[in-house]
Structure formats: C-alpha cells, structure tokens
C-alpha positions as CSV (number, residue, x, y, z in Angstrom):
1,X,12.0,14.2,12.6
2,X,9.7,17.1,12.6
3,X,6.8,14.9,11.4
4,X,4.8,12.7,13.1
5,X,3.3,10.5,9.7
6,X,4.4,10.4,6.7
7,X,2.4,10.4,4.0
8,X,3.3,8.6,0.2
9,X,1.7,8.5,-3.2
10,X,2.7,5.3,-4.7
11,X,3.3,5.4,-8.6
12,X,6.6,7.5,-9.5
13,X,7.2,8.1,-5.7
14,X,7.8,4.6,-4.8
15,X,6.9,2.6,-7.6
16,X,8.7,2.7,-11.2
17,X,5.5,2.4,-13.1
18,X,6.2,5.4,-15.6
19,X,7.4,2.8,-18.5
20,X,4.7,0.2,-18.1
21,X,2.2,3.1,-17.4
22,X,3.0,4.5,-21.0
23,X,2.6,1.2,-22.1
24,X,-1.0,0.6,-21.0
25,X,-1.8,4.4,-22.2
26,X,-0.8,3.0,-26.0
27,X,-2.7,0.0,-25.2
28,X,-6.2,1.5,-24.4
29,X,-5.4,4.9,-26.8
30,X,-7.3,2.7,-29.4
31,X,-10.3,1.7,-27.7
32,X,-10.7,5.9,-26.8
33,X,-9.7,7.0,-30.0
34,X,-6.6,8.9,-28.8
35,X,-3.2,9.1,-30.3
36,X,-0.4,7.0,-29.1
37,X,2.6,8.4,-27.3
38,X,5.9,8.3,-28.3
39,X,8.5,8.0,-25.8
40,X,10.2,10.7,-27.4
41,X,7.6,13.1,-26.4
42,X,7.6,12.4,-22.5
43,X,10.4,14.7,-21.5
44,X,7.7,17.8,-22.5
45,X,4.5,15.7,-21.1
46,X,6.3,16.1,-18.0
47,X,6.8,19.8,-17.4
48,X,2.5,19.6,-17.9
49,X,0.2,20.3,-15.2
50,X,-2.2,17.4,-14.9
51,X,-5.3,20.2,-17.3
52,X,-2.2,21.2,-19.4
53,X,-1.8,16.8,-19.9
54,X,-5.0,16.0,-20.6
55,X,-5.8,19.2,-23.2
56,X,-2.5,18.5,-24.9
57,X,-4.0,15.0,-25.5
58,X,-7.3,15.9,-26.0
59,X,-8.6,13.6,-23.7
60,X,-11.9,14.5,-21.7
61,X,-12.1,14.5,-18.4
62,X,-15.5,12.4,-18.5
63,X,-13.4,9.4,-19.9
64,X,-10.5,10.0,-17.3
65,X,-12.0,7.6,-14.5
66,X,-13.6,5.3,-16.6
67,X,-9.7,5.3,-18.0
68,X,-8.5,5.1,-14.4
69,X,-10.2,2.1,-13.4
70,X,-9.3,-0.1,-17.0
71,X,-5.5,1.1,-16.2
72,X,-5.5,-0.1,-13.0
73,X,-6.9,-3.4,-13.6
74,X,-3.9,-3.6,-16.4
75,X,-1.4,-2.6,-14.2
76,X,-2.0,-5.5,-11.5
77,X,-1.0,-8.3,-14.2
78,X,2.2,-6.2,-14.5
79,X,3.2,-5.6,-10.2
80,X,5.3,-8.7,-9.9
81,X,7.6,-7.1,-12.6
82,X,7.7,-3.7,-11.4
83,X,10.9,-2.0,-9.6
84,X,10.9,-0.2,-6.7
85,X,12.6,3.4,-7.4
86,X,16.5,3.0,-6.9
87,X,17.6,4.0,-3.2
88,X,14.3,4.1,-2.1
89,X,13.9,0.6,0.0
90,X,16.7,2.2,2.2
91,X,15.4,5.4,2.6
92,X,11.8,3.7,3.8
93,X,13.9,1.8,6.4
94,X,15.2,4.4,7.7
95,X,12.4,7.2,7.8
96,X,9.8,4.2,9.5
97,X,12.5,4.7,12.7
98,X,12.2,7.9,13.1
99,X,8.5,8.6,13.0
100,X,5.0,7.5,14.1
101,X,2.8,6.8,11.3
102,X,3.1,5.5,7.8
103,X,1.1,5.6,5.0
104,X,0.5,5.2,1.3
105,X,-2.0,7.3,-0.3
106,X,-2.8,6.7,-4.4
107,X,-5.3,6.8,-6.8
108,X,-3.8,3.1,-7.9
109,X,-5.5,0.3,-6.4
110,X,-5.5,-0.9,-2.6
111,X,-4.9,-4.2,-4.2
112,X,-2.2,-3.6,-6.5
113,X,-0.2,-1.0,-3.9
114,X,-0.5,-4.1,-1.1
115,X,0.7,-6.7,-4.3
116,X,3.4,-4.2,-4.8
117,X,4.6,-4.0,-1.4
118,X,4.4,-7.5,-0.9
119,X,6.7,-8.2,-4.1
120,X,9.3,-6.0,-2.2
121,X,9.0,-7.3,1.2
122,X,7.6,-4.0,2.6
123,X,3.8,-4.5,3.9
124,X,5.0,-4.7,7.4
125,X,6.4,-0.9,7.2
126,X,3.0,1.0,6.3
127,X,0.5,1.2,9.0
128,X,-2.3,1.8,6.4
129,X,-2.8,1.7,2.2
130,X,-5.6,4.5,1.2
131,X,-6.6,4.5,-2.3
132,X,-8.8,7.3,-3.7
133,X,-10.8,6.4,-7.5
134,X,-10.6,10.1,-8.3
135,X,-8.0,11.5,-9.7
136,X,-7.8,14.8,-8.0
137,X,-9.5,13.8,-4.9
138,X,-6.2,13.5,-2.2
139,X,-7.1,16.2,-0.2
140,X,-10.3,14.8,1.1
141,X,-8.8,11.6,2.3
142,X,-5.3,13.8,3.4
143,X,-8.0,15.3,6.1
144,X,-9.7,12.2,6.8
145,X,-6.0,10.8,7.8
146,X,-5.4,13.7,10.1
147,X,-8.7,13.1,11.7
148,X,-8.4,9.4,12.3
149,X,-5.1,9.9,13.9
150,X,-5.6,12.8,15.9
151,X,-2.8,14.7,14.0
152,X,-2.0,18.4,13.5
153,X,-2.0,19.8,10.3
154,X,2.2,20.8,11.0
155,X,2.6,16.6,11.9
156,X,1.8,15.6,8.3
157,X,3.6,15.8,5.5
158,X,2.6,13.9,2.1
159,X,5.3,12.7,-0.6
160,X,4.5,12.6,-4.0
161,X,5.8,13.2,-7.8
162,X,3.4,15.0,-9.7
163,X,1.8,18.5,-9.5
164,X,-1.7,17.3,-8.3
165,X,0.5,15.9,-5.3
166,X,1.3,19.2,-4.5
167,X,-2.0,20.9,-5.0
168,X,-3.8,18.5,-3.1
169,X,-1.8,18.5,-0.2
170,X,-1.8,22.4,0.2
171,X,-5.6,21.8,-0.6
172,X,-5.8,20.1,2.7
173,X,-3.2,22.6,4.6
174,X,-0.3,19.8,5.0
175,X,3.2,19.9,3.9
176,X,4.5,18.4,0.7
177,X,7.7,17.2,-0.5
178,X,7.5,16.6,-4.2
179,X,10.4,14.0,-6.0
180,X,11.4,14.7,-9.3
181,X,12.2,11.0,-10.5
182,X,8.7,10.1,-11.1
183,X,6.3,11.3,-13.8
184,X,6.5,15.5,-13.3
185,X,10.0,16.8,-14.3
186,X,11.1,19.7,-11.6
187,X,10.0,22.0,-13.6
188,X,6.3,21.4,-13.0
189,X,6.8,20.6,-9.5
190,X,8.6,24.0,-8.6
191,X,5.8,25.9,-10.2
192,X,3.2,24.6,-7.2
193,X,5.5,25.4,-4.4
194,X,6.0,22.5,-2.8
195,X,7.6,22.5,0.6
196,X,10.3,20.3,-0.3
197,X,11.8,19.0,-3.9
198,X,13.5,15.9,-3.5
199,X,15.8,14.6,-6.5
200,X,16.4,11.0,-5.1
201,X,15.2,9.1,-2.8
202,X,18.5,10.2,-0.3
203,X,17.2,13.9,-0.5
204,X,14.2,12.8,1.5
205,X,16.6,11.3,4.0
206,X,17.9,15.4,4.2
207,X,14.8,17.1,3.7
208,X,12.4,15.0,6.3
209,X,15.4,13.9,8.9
C-alpha cells in the first residue's frame, strides 16, 4: 500500500444515496421554487461540474447550505434503509489491513455517516468521521487531517465520486481516486484529473493495493 490513510467521502462512494437523494431534491424543489427532476434527466446531470449543476437548475448558491442542512436532516429518517454500494463492504475489509489510518470525510452529517456505518456493521473500521457544512470546503479539513496525524502530503489519498472530490483534494495537494458509480458519470470525473478512476469498488482494490 503506498498510502498511509485513506481518506472517503461517504454519499455515492460508500453510500447508495443517489435515488433517495433525488427524492428529497423533488421534495424540498417546492418549498425553493425549483423544478422537479426527472429521473430521465440524471444521466446528463451527471457529466455536470458541481457550477454547471446548480446553473442548469437555476439554483443560487446562497440557498445551497440552507438546502444542505434541510437535506440532511431528511436523509437521517431514510439511513436504516439505505444500501451500501455493491462490493464495497469487502473492499473496506480488505484496504483497513493494509494501511494505517481510516477516515470518512463528507459534507453529510457526523450523525447520519456514524447511523450509516452502524446499520452495516462497520464503525469499528474508521478511526475518525469528519463532516464539513460547506459544500466545497474538503480541502481545508483534508489539511487539518494531515496535520493531526503527522502525515505527508504523498501518505494521503482521498476517495470520492464527484468532481468537487477531485478539486478539493488537489486543492489541498493529496491524491485522489475518483469512482464512477456514485453521482458524477466518468466523464466529469476524467475532466479534473484525478489520480485514479475507479469503476467498482474492486478497482480500488487495484488502484490503492
């Protein structure tokens, strides 16, 4: 293993929240006065940069954390019900043996990313849960991590599936392996240049080992 922590976003990367995510979109579209979205339209939302997203919704970025934090209290009524990505239970239990440090890094909830690993019998593999309100605001707390555990930038390497993933983690000079079954299609991803692209959970297993 040629990294000493390993770093993951939660939603998309270990959690199958894209469906109920939608869901909860539609539900609070009416209170912003947005448009719903159609399923049908999601294969196109995800080849969009996180700006390209919100423009092609029309949503301002003043109501995004407002939006953030009425999601996320949503969401936690849902966690009991929610999946964990196919494959990836095994791939955790084998990447925790060959490395020093792992963590979870989201702009979810602490609460509903412990819930979550709870549900799926997983706490006891992540030394730590980070969550950050903003939704751009990884990098920051990517450096903290490296500070708090006396890590070089090289040890690091943070595991997510959309495009801010990857932008935040260059943003704080670590490596970044971006999976393509969450809410970003490849596309997208392969447009930031992310150190790795991962198309199931077993690629990490390649990529990482």
């Amino acid at each position: 293993m040629n990294y000493r922590a390993l770093i993951f976003d939660l939603d998309g990367t270990i959690a199958d929240t894209l469906d109920e995510a939608l869901k909860i979109y539609n539900q609070m579209a009416v209170e912003y006065e947005l448009r719903n979205i159609d399923e049908s339209e999601l294969p196109f939302l995800r080849t969009l940069s996180l700006s390209e997203f919100f423009e092609h919704l029309q949503i301002s970025k003043l109501k995004v954390p407002k939006m953030l934090f009425q999601g996320t209290k949503l969401l936690k009524a849902s966690i009991p019900q929610i999946n964990m990505i196919d494959g990836m239970k095994e791939v955790l239990l084998t990447l925790r043996e060959q490395t020093d440090y792992f963590g979870i890094l989201t702009s979810n909830s602490e609460e509903n990313a412990q819930l979550f690993l709870q549900t799926h019998d997983s706490e006891h593999l992540f030394d730590f849960v980070t969550s950050t309100s903003k939704i751009t605001g990884k990098s920051r707390y990517l450096k903290r991590i490296l500070k708090k555990y006396s890590l070089k930038r090289d040890e690091l390497i943070y595991i997510g599936d959309e495009t801010r993933d990857v932008v935040s983690a260059k943003k704080a000079g670590v490596a970044v392996a971006a999976v393509t079954f969450g809410f970003n299609a490849e596309e997208a991803l392969a447009k930031e240049q992310p150190d790795y692209i991962c198309r199931s959970p077993q690629d990490l297993l390649s990529a990482l080992s």
